[in-house]
C-alpha positions as CSV (number, residue, x, y, z in Angstrom):
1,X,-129.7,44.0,-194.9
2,X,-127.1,43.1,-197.2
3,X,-126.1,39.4,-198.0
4,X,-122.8,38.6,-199.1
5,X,-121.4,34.8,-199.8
6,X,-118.6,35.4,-197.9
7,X,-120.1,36.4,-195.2
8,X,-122.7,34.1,-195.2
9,X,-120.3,31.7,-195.4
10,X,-118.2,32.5,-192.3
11,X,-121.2,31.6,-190.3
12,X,-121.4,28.2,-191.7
13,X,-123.3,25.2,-190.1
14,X,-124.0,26.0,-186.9
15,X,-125.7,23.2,-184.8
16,X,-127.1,24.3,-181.2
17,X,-127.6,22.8,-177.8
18,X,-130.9,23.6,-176.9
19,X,-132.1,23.4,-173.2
20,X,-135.3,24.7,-170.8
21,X,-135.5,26.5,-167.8
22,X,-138.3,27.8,-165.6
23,X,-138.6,30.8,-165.6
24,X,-141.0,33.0,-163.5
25,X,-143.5,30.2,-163.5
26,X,-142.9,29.4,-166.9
27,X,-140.9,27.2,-169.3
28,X,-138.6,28.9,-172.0
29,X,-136.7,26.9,-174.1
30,X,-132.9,28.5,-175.3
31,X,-130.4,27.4,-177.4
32,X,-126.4,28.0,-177.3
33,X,-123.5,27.2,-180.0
34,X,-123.3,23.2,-179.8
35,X,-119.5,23.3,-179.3
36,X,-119.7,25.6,-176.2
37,X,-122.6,23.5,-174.5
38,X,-120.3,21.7,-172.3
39,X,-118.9,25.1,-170.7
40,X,-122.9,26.0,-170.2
41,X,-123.3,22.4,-168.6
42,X,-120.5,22.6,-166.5
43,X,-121.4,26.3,-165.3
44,X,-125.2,24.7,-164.6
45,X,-123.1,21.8,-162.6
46,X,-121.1,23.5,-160.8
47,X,-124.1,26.0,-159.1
48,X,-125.5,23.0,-157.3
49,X,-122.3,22.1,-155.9
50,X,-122.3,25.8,-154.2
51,X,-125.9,25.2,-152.6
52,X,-124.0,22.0,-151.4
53,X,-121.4,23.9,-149.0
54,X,-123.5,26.6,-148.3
55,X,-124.6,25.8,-144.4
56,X,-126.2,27.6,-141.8
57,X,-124.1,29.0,-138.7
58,X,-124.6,26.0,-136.8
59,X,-123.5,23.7,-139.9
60,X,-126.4,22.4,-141.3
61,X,-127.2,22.4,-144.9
62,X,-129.4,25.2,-146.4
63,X,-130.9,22.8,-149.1
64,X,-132.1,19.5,-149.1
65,X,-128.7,17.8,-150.4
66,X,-130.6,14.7,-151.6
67,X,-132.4,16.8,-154.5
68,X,-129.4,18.4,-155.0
69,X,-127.1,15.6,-155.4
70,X,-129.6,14.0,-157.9
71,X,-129.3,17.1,-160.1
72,X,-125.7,17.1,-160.2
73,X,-126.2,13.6,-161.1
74,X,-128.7,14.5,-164.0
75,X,-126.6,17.5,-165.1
76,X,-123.4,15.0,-165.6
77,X,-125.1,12.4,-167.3
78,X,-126.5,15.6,-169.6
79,X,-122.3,16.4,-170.0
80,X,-121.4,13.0,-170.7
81,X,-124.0,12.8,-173.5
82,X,-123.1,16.5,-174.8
83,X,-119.3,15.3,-174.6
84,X,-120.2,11.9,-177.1
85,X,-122.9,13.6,-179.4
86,X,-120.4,16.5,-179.9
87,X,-118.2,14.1,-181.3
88,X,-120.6,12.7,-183.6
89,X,-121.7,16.3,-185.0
90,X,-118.4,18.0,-185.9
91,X,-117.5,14.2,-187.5
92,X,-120.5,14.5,-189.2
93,X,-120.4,18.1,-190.0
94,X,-116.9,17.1,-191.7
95,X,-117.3,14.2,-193.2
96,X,-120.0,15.4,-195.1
97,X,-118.6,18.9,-196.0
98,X,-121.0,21.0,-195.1
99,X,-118.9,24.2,-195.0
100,X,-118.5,23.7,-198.6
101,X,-122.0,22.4,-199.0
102,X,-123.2,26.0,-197.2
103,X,-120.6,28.1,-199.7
104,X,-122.0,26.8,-202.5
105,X,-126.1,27.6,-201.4
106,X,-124.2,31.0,-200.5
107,X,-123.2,31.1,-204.5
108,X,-126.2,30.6,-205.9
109,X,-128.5,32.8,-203.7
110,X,-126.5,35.6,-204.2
111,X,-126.3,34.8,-208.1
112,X,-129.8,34.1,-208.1
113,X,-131.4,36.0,-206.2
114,X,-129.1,39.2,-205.5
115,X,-127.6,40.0,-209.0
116,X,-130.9,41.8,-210.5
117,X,-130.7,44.5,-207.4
118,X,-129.2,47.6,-207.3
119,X,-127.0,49.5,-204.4
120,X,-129.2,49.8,-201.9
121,X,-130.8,45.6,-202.3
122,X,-133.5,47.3,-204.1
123,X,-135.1,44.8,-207.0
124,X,-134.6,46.1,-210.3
125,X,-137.0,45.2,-213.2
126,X,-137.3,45.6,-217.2
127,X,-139.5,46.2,-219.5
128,X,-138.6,43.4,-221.4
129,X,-141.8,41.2,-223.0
């Protein structure tokens, strides 16, 4: 794989959301792109709300609507604190300059550590002593 500074620094700071689910009797933990966490947390809002209208033929509920109102509950207070703390981390990531900050590293690997290497990222030596 070949590194590049500019493309390296395209990607730039990237903070993530991370979150865990049960799966298949399990817990796995995942991560998504901090600034897109509160379309994930209103996606995972809005699923309980469906299990909410969904009734039976004679009207009644499918789900037990108490547990299910308390995790739309837990889900918003998750969106409210997403919504503030995203805030805080693109401030932060701008204040502080860290797109510069991450050119820079960029710079010096590739001068450092890429400029001795040949077409194919290959490491070339010398013979000096």
């Amino acid at each position: 794989m070949k590194f590049n500074s500019e493309t390296m620094y395209a990607r730039g700071p990237k903070p993530k959301y991370r979150y865990a689910h049960l799966h298949e009797g399990h817990v796995e933990v995942e991560t998504v792109d901090y600034q897109f966490a509160g379309v994930f947390i209103k996606e995972q809002i809005r699923q309980p709300r469906l299990k909410l209208k969904a009734k039976d033929e004679d009207g009644t509920s499918l789900y037990e609507e108490d547990d299910i109102r308390k995790e739309i509950e837990e889900l918003n207070k998750n969106y409210d604190v997403w919504e503030q703390t995203w805030k805080e981390v693109k401030a932060f990531i701008e204040n502080n300059d860290l797109q510069d900050f991450t050119m820079q590293v960029c710079v010096d690997f590739q001068y450092l550590f890429c400029r001795n290497r040949d077409q194919h990222g290959a490491r070339k030596f010398s013979m000096r002593t």
